[in-house]
N, C-alpha and C positions, 0 to 999 in steps of 0.2 A: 479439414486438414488433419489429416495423421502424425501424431509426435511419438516418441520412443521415449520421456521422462517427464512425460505430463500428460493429464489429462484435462479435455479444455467440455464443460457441458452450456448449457444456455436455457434455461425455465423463464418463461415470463419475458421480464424484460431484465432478468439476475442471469447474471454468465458466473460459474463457477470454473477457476482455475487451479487444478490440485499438480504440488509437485509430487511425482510419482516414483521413487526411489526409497523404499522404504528400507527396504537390506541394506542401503546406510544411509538412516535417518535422515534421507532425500536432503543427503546432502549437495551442495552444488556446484559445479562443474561445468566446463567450455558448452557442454550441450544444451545442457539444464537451462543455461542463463540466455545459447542463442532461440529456443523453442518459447521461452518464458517474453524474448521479446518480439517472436514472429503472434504469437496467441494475443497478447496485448496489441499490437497494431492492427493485428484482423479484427480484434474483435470491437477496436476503433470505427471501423468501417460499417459496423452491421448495427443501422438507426433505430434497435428494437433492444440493441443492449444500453442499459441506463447504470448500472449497477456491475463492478466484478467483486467477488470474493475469490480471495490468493488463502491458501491451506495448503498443508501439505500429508502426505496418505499416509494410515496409519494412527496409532494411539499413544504414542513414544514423542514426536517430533515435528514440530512446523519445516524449520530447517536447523540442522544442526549445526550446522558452518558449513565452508567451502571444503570442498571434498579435499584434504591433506595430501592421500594418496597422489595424486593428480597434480598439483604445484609443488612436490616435493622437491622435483627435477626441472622445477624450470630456472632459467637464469635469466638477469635484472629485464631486458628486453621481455621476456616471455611475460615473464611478470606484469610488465607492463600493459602489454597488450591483454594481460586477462581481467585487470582491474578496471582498465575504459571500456573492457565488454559489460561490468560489473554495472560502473557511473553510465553508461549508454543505456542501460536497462534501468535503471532508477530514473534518468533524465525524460525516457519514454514515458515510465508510467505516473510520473509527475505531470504529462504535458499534455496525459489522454483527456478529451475530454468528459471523463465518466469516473466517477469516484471507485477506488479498491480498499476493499477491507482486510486487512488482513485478520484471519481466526486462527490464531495462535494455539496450538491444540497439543504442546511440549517444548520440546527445547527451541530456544529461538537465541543462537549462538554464533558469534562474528558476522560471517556471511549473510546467516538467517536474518540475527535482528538486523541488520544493512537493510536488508529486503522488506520488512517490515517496516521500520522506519519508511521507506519511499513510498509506501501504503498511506492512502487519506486519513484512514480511521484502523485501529489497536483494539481488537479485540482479545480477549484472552483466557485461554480456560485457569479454574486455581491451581494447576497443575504446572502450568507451564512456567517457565526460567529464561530469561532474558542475560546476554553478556558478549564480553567483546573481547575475549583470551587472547587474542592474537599475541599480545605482546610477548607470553609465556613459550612462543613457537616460534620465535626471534621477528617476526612482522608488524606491521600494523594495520587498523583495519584499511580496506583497500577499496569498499565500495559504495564509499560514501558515510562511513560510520563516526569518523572526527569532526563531520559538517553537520549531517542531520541529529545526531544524537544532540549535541550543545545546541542549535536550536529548538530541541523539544525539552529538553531538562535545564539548561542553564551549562553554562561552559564549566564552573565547579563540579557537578556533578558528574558532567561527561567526563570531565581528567579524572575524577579518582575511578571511574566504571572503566576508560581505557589502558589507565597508566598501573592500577591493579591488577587489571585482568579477570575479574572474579565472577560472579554468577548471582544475580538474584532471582528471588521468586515472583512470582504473578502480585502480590500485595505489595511490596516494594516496588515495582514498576508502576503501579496504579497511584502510589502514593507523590513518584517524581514527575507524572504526567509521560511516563514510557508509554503505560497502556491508558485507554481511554476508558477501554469497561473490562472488568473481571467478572466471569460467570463461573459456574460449577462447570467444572468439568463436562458434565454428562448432559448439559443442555447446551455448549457450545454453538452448535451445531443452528440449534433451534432459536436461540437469541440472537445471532448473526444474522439469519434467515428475518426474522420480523425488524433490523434495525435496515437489510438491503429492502426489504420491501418499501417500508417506509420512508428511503431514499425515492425510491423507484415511483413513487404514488407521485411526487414533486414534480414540474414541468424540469423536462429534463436541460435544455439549452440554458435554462438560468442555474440549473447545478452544475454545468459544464461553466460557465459567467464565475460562480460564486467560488469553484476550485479557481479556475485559473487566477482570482484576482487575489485571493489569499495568500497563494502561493507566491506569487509575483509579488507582494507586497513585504514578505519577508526579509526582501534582499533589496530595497529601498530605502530610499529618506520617507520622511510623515509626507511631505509635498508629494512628491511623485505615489505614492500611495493612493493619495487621495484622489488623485488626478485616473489613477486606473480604476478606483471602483466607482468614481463619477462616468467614465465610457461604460464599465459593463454594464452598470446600471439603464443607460442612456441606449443601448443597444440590446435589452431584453425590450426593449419599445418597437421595434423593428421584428418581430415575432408575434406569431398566429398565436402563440402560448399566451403572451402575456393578452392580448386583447379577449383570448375567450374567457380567460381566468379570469379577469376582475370583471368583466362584464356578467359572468353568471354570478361574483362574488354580489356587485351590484343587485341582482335581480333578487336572491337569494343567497345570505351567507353561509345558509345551513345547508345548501346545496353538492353534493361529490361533486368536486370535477377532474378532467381527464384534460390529459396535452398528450397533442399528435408531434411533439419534436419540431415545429416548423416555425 
């Protein structure tokens, strides 16, 4: 499929998905966010991708925020409608079953960190900056930034990052659990690439199992918790993966093994 603000590649079993707007720090916009959720659902469907990486082109900018120009003129309706395009595209790539990385590679700003946030795993070059200004533009964030943010930092932390407005570094986000790994800049690229592989070597149905039940679990009691990661568990039983894996695990611990997805 052809996009006009992205570009979508696929090596291996790693789909790369680049936002492609770099004349303004790919920022995001009515388009951006409908292509960002047609790539993600295609790329849903295609049993050879186990792995995506979300980036954005360029050496400036993951995403900057939501493109300003663009919602400057909307009213509360308009509004409205742009921000369930926003949570509709988070609720996707939360639901895919294939983990996203995001490789944070510069500013990752209202919009941007939104978008990252909805990402499995936080990668980050030391370059890059994490924030949620909105407030300072008379808004607030819109697409999911007062939810998922206080679930990954703690609800203190998210009030004073939304209710200031302000900007941190790559060390400060690593430090409240915004980002997951910080790398140099200039390997970015190359340490995201060896953490999707190393996804991707895993039987991929029980990492589709292992997101879904996490994630699910967040927004539960401990009971109901336990009760979904007793089924996933109880239905990676029910797959070719799991009986070749431990049977060659059995024969041979020291043995490579491979899963066909089934």
């Amino acid at each position: 499929m052809d996009y006009e603000t992205i570009r979508v590649s696929v090596e291996g079993h790693v789909a790369t998905v680049v936002i492609h707007r770099p004349e303004k720090l790919n920022a995001l916009n009515a388009r951006v966010i409908d292509e960002l959720t047609q790539a993600f659902a295609a790329l849903a469907a295609q049993p050879e991708v186990r792995v995506a990486v979300l980036t954005g082109a360029g050496d400036k900018a993951f995403v900057a925020g939501a493109d300003i120009a663009e919602m400057a003129g909307l009213d509360s309706e308009a509004a409205g409608r742009f921000a369930r395009k926003g949570h509709a595209l988070g609720e996707l790539m939360a639901a895919v079953g294939y983990p996203i990385i995001a490789a944070v590679n510069g500013f990752a700003l209202g919009g941007g960190a939104e978008i990252a946030l909805a990402c499995d795993l936080i990668v980050a070059s030391d370059k890059a900056k994490f924030g949620q200004p909105e407030v300072g533009l008379g808004v607030i964030p819109g697409f999911g930034g007062t939810i998922r943010l206080a679930r990954r930092v703690g609800v203190g932390k998210a009030r004073e990052l939304v209710l200031v407005g302000g900007v941190i570094g790559a060390a400060e986000a690593l430090a409240i659990g915004l980002a997951d790994r910080v790398v140099a800049h200039d390997t970015l690229a190359v340490e995201v690439k060896s953490l999707a592989d190393a996804i991707a070597k895993n039987a991929p149905l029980a990492v589709g199992h292992a997101k879904r039940v996490m994630n699910a679990a967040e927004n539960v009691p401990l009971g109901v918790a336990k009760e979904l990661e007793i089924q996933g568990f109880a239905l990676c039983f029910a797959t070719d993966d799991q009986k070749s894996g431990m049977r060659t695990f059995v024969e041979n611990p020291r043995a490579p093994r491979s899963f066909a997805g089934k």
